[in-house]
N, CA, C and O of each residue as an XYZ file, in Angstrom:
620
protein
N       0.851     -1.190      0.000
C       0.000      0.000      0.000
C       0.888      1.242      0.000
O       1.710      1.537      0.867
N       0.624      1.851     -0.994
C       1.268      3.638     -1.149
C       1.587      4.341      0.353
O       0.505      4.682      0.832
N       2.145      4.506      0.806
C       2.650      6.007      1.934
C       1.749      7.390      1.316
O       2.345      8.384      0.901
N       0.229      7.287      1.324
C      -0.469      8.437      0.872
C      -0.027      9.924      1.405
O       0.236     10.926      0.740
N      -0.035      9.713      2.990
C       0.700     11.392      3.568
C       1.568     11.424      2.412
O       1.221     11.884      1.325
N       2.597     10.974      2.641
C       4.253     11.193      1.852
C       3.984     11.267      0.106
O       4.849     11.821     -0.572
N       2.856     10.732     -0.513
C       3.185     11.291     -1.761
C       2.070     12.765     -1.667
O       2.554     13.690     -2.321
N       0.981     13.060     -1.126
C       0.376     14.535     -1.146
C       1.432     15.228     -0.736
O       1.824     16.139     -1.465
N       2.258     14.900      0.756
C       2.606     16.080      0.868
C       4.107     16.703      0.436
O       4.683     17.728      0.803
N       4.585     15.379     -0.734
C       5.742     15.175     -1.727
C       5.079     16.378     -2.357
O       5.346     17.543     -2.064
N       4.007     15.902     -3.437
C       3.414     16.400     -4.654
C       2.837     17.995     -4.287
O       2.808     18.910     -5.110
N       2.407     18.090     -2.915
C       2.493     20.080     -3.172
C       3.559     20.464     -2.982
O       3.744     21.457     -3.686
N       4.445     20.213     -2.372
C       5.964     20.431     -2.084
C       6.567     20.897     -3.711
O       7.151     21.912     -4.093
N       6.181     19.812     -4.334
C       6.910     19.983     -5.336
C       5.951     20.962     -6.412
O       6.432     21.738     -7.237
N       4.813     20.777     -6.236
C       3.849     22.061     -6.911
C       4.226     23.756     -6.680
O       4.421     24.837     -7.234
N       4.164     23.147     -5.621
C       4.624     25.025     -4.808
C       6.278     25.607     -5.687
O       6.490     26.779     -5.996
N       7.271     24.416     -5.940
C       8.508     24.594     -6.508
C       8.283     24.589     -8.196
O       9.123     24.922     -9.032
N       7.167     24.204     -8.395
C       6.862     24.090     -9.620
C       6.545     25.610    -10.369
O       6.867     26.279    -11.351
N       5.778     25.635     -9.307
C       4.857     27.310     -9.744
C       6.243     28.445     -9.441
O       6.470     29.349    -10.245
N       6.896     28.296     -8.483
C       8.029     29.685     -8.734
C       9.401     29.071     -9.611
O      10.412     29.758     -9.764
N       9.295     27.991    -10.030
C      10.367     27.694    -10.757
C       9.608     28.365    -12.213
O       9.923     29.451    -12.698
N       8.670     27.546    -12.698
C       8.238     27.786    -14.158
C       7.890     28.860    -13.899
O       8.931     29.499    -14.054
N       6.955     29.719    -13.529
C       6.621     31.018    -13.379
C       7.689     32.040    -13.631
O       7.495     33.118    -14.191
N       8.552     31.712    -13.282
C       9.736     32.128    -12.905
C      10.481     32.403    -14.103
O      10.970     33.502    -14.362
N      10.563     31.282    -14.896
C      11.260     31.124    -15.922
C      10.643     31.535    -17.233
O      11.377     31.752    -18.197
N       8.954     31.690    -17.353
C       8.214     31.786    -18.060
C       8.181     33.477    -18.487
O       8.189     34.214    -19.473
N       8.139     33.508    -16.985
C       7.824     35.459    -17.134
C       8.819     35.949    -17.448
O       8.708     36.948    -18.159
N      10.299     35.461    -17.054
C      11.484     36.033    -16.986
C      12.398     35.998    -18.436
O      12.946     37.032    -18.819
N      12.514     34.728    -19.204
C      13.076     34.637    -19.696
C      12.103     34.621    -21.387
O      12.537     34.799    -22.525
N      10.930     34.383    -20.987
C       9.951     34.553    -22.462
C       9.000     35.557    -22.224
O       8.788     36.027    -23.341
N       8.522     35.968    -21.662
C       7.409     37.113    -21.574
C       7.798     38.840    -21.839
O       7.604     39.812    -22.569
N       8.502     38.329    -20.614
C       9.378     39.792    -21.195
C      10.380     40.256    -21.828
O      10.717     41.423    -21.625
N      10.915     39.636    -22.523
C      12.070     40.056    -23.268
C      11.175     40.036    -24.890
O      11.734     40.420    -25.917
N       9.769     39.537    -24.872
C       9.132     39.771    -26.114
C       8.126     40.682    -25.909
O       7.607     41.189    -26.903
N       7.661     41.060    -24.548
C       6.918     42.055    -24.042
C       7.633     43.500    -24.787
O       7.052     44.164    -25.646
N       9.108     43.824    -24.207
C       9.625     44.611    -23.833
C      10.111     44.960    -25.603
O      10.115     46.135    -25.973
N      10.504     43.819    -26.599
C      10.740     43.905    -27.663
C       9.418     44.234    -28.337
O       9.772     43.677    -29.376
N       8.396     44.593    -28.583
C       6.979     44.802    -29.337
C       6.673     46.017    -28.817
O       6.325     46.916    -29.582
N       6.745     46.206    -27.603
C       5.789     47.865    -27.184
C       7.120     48.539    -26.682
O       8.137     48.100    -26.144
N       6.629     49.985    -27.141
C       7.828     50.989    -26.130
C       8.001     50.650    -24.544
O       7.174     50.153    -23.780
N       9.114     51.004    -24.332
C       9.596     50.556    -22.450
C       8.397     51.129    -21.658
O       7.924     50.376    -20.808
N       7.869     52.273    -21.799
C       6.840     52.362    -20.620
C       5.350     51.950    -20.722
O       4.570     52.069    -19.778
N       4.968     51.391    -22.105
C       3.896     50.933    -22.074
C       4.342     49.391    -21.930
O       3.455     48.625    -21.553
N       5.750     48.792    -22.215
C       5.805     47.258    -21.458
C       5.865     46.763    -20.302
O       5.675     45.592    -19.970
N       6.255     48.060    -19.380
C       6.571     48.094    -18.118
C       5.008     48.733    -17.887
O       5.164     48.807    -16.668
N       4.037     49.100    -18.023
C       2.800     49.492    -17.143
C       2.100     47.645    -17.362
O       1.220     47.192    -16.630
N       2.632     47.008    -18.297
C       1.185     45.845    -18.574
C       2.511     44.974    -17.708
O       2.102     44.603    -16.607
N       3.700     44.655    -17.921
C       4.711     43.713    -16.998
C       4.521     43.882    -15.696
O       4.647     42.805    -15.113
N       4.165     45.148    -14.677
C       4.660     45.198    -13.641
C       3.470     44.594    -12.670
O       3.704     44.091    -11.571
N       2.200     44.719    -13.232
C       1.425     44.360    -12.384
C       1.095     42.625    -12.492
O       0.658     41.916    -11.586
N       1.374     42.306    -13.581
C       1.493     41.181    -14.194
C       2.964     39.978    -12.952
O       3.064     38.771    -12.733
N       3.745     41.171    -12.512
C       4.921     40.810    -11.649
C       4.441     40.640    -10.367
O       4.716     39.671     -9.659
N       3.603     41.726     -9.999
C       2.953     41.631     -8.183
C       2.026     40.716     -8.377
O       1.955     40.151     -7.286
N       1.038     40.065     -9.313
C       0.460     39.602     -8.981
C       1.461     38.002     -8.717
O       1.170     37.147     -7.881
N       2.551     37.948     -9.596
C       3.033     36.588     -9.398
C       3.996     36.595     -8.545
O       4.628     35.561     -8.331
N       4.297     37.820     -7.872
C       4.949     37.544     -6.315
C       3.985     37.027     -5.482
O       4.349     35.989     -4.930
N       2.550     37.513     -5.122
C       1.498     36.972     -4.569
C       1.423     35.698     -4.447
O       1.519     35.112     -3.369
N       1.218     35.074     -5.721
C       1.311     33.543     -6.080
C       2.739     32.846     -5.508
O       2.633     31.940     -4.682
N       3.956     33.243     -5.919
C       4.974     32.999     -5.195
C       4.925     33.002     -3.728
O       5.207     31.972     -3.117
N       4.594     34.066     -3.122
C       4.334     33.950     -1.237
C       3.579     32.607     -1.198
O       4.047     31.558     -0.754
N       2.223     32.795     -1.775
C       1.439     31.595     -1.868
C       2.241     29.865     -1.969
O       2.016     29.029     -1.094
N       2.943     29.645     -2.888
C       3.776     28.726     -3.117
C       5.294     28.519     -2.238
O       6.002     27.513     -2.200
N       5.495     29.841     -1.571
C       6.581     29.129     -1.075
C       6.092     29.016      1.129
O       6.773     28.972      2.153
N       4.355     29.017      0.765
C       3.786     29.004      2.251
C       3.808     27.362      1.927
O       4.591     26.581      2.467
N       2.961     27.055      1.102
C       3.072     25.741      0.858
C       4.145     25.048      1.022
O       4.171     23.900      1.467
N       5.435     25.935      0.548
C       6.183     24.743      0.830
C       6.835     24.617      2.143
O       6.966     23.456      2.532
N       7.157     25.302      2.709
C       6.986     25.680      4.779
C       6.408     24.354      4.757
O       6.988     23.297      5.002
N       5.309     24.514      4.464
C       4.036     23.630      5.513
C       4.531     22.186      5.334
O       5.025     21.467      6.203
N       4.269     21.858      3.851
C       4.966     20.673      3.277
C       6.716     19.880      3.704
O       7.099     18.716      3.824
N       7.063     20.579      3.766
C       9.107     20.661      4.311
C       8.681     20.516      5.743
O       9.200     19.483      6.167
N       7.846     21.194      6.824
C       7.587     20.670      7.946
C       7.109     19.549      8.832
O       7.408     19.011      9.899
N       5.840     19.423      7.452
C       5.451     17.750      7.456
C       6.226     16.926      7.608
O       6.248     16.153      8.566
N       7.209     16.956      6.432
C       8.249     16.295      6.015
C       9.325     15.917      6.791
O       9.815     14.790      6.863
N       9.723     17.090      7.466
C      10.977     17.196      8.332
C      10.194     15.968      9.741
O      10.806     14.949     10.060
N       8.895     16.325     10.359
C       8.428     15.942     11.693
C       7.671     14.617     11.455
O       7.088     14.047     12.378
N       7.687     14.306     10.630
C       7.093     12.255      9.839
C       8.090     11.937      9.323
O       8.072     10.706      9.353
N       8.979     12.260      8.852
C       9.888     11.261      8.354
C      11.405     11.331      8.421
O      12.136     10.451      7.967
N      11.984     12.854      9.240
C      13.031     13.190      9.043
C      13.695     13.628     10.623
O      14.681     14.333     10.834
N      12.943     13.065     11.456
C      13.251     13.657     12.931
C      14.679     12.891     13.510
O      15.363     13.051     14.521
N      14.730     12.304     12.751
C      16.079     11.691     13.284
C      16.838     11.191     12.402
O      17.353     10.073     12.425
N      16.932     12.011     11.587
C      18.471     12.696     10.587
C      19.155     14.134     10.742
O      18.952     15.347     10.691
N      20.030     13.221     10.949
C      20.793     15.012     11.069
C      21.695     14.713      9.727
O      22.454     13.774      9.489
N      21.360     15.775      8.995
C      21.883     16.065      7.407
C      22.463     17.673      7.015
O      21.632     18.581      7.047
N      23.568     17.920      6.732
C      23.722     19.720      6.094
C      22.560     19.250      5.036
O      22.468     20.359      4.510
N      21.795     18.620      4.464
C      21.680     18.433      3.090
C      20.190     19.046      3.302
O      19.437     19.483      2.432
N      19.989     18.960      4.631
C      18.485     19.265      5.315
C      18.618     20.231      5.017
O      18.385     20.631      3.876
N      19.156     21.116      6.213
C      19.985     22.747      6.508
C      19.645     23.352      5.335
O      18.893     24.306      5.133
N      20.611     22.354      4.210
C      20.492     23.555      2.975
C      19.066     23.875      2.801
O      18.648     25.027      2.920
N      18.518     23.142      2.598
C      17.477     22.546      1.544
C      16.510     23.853      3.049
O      15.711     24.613      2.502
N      16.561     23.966      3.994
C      15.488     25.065      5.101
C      16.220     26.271      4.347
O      15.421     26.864      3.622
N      17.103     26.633      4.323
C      18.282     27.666      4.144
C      17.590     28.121      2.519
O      17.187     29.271      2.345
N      17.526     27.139      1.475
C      17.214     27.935      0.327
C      15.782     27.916      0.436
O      15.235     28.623     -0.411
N      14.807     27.156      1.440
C      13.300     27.984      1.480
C      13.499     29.202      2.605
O      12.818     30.226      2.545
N      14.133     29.062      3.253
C      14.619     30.536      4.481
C      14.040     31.883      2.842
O      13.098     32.559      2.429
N      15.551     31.459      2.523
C      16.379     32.668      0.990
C      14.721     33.308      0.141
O      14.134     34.377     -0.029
N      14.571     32.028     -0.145
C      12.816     32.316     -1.206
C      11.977     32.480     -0.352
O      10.930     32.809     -0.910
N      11.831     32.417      0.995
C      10.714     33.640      1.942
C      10.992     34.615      1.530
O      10.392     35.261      0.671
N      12.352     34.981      2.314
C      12.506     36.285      2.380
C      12.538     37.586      1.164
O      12.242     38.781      1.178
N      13.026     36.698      0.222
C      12.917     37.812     -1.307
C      11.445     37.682     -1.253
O      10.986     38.811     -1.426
N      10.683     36.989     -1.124
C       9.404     37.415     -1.818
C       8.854     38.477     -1.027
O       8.479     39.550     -1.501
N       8.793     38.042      0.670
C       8.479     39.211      1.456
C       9.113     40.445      1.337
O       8.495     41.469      1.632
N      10.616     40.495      0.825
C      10.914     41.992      0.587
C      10.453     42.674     -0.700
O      10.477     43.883     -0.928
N       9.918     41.437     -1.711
C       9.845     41.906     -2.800
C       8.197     42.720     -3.013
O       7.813     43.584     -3.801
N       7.556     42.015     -1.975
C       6.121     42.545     -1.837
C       5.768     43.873     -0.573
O       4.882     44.726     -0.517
N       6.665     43.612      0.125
C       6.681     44.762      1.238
C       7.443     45.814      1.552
O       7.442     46.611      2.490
N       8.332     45.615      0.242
C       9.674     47.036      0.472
C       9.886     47.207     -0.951
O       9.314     48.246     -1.281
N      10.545     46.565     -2.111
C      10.769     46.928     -3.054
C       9.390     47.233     -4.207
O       9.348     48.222     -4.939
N       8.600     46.429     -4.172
C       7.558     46.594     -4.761
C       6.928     48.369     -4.608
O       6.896     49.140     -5.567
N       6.535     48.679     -3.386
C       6.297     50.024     -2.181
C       7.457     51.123     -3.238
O       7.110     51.827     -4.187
N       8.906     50.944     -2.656
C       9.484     51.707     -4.093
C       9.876     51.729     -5.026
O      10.707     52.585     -5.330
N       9.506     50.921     -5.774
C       9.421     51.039     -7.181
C       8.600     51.816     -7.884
O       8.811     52.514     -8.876
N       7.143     51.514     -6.934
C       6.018     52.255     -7.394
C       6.140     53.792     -7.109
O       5.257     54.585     -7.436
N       6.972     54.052     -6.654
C       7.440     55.417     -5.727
C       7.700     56.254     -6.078
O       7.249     57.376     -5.849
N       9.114     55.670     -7.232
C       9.797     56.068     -7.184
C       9.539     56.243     -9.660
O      10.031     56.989    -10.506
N       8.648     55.197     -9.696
C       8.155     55.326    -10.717
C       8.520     56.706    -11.977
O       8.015     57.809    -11.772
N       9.440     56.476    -13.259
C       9.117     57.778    -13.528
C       8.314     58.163    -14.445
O       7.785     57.128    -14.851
N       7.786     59.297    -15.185
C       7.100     59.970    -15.976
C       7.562     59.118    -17.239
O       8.713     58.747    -17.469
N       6.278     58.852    -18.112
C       6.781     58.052    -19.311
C       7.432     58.999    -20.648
O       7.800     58.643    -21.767
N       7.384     60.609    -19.862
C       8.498     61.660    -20.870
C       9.739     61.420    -19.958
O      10.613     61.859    -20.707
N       9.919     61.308    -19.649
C      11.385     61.831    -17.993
C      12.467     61.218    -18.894
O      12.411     60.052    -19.284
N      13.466     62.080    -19.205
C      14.992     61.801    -19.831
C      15.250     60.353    -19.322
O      14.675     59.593    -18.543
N      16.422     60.300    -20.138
C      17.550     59.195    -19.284
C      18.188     60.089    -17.961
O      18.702     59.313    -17.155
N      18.261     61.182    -17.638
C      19.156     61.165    -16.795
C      18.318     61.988    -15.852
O      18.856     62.925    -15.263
N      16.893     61.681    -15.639
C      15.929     61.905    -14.491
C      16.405     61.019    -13.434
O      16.760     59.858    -13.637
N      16.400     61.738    -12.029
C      17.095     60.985    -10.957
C      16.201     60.233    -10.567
O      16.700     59.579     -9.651
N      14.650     59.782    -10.792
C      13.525     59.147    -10.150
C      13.682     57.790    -11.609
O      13.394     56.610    -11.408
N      14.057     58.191    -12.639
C      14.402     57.275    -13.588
C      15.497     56.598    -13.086
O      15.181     55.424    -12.895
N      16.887     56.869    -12.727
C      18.628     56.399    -11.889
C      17.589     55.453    -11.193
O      17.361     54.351    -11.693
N      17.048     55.802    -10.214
C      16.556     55.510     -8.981
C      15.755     54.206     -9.492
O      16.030     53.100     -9.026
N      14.787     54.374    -10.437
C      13.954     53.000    -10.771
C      14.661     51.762    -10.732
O      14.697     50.855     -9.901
N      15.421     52.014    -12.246
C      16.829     51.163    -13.170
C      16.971     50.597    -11.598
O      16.300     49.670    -11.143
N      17.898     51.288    -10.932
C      18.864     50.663     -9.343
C      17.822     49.553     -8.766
O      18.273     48.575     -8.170
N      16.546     49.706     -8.935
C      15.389     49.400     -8.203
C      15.333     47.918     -8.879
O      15.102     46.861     -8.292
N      15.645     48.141    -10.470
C      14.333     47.167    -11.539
C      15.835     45.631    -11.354
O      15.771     44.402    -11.318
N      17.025     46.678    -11.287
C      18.127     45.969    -11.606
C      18.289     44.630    -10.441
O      18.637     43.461    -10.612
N      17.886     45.357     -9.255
C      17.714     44.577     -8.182
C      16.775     43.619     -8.410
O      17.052     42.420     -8.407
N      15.636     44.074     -8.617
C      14.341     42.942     -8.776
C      14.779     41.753     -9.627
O      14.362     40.595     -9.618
N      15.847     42.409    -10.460
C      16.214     41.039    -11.643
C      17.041     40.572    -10.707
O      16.755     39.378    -10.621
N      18.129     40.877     -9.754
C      18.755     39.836     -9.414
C      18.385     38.942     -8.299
O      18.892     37.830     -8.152
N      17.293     39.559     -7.342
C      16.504     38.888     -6.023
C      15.347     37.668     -6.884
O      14.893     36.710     -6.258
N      15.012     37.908     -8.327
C      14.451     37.081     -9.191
C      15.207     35.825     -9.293
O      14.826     34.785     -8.756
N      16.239     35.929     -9.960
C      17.228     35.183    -10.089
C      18.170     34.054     -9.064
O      18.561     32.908     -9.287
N      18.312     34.921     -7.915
C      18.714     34.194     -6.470
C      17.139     33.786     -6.237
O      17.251     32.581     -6.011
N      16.249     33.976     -6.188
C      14.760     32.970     -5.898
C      14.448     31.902     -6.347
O      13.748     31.051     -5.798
N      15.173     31.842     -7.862
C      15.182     30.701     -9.015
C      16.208     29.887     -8.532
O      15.927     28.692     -8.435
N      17.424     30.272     -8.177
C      18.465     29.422     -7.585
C      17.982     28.576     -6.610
O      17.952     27.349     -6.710
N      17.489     29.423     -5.377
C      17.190     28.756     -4.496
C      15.966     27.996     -4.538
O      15.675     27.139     -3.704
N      15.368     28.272     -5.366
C      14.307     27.048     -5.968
C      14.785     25.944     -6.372
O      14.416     24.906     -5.823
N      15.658     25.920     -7.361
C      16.383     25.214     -8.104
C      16.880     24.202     -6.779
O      16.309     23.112     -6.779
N      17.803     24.411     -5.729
C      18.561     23.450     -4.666
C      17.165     23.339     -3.617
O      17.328     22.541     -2.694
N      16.202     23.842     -3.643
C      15.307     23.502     -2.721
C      15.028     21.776     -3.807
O      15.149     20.599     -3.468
N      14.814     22.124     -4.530
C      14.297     21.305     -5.471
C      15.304     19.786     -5.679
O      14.962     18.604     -5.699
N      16.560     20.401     -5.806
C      17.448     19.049     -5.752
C      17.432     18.140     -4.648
O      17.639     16.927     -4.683
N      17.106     19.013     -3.459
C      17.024     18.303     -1.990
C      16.017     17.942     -1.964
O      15.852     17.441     -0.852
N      15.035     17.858     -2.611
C      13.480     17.546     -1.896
C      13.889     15.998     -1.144
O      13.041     15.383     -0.497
């Protein structure tokens, strides 16, 4: 007979890694780089950005799931292993909390802020200020995908 707990709470585990991995990869590496190639930068960036909060949302969403799931996991079947392989594997869902929560409760907050005028030069300081902003979002994107990625090798 199947271990039913252990494959549900395998299979959202791995859903929840599913949705910010592909999501991830979908929006990042095909959406917008053909978004951004078809319409001028500030009409790709008004239809991309909200299109982005809503899939940080979904991301919080997916990486609650996987908390819950990794806890299951850890307290039925893993209470008496001691592994770094564990560690990591808390350590890169630790990493993908925390970007998403900063990404929804601090950077998101100024970006929108700091937003500039769709006339505003290149060398508008609320424009400097975005770029510094957008540049970040790509790389806290990127370290989220990583740490998806080794959450994922450890399952």
């Amino acid at each position: 007979m199947p271990n039913w707990l252990y494959i549900v709470t395998h299979t959202f585990y791995l859903l929840g890694l599913a949705v910010w991995i592909g999501g991830g990869v979908i929006l990042g590496a095909l959406v917008a780089p053909a978004l951004f190639r078809a319409l001028p930068r500030h009409q790709a960036g008004s239809i991309f950005g909200p299109i982005l909060r809503r899939f940080s949302r979904l991301r919080l969403a997916a990486v609650v799931v996987m908390i819950v799931t990794a806890a299951i996991k850890h307290w039925v079947w893993e209470t008496h292993v001691i592994s770094p392989w564990i560690a990591i594997r808390w350590l890169a869902l630790a990493v993908m909390a925390a970007i998403v929560l900063y990404e929804l409760f601090g950077l998101e907050r100024a970006m929108e802020a700091t937003r500039p005028d769709p006339d505003a030069t290149d060398d508008d300081p609320r424009r400097a200020r975005f770029m510094r902003l957008h540049k970040r979002s790509e790389s806290l994107m990127k370290a989220g995908l990583a740490s998806a990625v080794v959450a994922l090798l450890l399952s």
